[in-house]
Legacy VTK file of the C-alpha trace (Angstrom):
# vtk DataFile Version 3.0
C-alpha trace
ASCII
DATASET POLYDATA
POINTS 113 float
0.000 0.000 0.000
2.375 2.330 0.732
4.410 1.785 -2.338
1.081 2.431 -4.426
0.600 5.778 -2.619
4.153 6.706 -3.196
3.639 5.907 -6.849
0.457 7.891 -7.077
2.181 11.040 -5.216
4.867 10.763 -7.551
2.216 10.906 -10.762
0.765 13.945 -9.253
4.074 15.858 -8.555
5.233 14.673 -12.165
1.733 16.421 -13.679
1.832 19.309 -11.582
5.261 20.489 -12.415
4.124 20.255 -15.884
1.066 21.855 -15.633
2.743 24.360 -13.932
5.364 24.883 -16.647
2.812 24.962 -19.592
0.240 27.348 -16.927
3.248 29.964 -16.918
4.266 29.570 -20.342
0.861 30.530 -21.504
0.163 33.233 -18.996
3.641 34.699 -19.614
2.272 37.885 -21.352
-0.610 38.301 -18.307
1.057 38.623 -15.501
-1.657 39.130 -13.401
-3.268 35.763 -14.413
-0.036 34.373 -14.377
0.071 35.145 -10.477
-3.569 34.001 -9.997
-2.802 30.300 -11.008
0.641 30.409 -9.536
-0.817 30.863 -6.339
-3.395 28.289 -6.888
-0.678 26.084 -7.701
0.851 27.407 -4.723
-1.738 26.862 -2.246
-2.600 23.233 -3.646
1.448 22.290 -3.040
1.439 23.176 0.191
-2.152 21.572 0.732
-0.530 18.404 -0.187
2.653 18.594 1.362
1.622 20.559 5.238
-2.294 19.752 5.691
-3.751 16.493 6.561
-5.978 14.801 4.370
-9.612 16.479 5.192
-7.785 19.248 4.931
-7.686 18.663 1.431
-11.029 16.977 0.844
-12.846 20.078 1.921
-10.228 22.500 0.311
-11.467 20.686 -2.866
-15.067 20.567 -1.721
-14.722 24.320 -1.323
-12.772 25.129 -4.397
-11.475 22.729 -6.264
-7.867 24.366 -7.261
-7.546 22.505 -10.642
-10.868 23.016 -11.103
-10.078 26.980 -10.604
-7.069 26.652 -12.946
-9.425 25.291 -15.874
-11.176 28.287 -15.407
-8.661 30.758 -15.607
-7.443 28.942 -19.342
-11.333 29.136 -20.151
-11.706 32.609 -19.307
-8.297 33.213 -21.103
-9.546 31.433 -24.274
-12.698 33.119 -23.938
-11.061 36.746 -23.704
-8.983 36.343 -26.342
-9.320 35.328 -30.313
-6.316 35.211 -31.856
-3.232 32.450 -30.283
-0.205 31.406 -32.005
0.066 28.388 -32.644
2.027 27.657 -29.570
-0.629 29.119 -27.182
-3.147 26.318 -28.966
-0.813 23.629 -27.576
-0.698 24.441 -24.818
-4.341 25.277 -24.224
-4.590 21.821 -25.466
-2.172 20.430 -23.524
-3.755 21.507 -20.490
-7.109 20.803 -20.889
-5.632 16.373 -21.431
-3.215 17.403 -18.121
-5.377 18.808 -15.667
-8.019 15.752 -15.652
-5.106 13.379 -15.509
-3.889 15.592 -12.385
-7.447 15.354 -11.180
-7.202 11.825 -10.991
-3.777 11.465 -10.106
-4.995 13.483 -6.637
-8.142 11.125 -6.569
-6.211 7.723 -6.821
-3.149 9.702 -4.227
-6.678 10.312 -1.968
-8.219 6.876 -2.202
-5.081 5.114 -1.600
-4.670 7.074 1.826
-7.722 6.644 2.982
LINES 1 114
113 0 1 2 3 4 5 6 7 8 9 10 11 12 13 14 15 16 17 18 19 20 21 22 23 24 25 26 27 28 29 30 31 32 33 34 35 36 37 38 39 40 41 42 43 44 45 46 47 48 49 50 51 52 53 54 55 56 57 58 59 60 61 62 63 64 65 66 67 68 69 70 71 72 73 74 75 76 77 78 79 80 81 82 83 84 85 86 87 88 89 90 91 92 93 94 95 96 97 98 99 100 101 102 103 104 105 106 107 108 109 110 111 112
């Protein structure tokens, strides 16, 4: 068991640092967004690593944090017409990363439980 929740905590960390690469690669021209999902990243890191888990269950109950980062790149898409190329990617990048996060956290949650 405790090997499997390693291995799950290990697949979240792995997704997160890249959704947190691709989150400030896209919001590098919006600073101000960029610092909104930064700190949501933020705040869900130290969730995981300092609070016990109902911490986290009602954090997520409350707000889910990837939840909140999906809607900042919806807003984002929704604000803006034109992307390069590049932006697309990532846009689409995220949107296949942050469910697989999602579930990363929910099979990292079951397995503690």
């Amino acid at each position: 068991r405790q090997n499997k929740v390693q291995e799950n905590a290990s697949v979240e960390a792995s997704l997160l640092s890249q959704v947190t690469q691709n989150v400030l690669n896209l919001f590098r021209d919006q600073p101000q967004i960029a610092r909104e999902a930064s700190q949501i990243i933020a705040d869900q890191v130290r969730i995981i690593v300092y609070r016990p888990r109902g911490a986290e269950m009602l954090n997520i109950m409350r707000a889910d944090p990837y939840a909140r980062l999906l809607s900042l790149i919806d807003h984002y898409q929704r604000d803006n017409t034109k992307f390069t190329p590049q932006q697309e990617a990532v846009i689409d990048g995220l949107r296949g990363e942050i469910p697989a996060l999602m579930e990363a956290r929910a099979k990292r949650l079951s397995d503690e439980a």
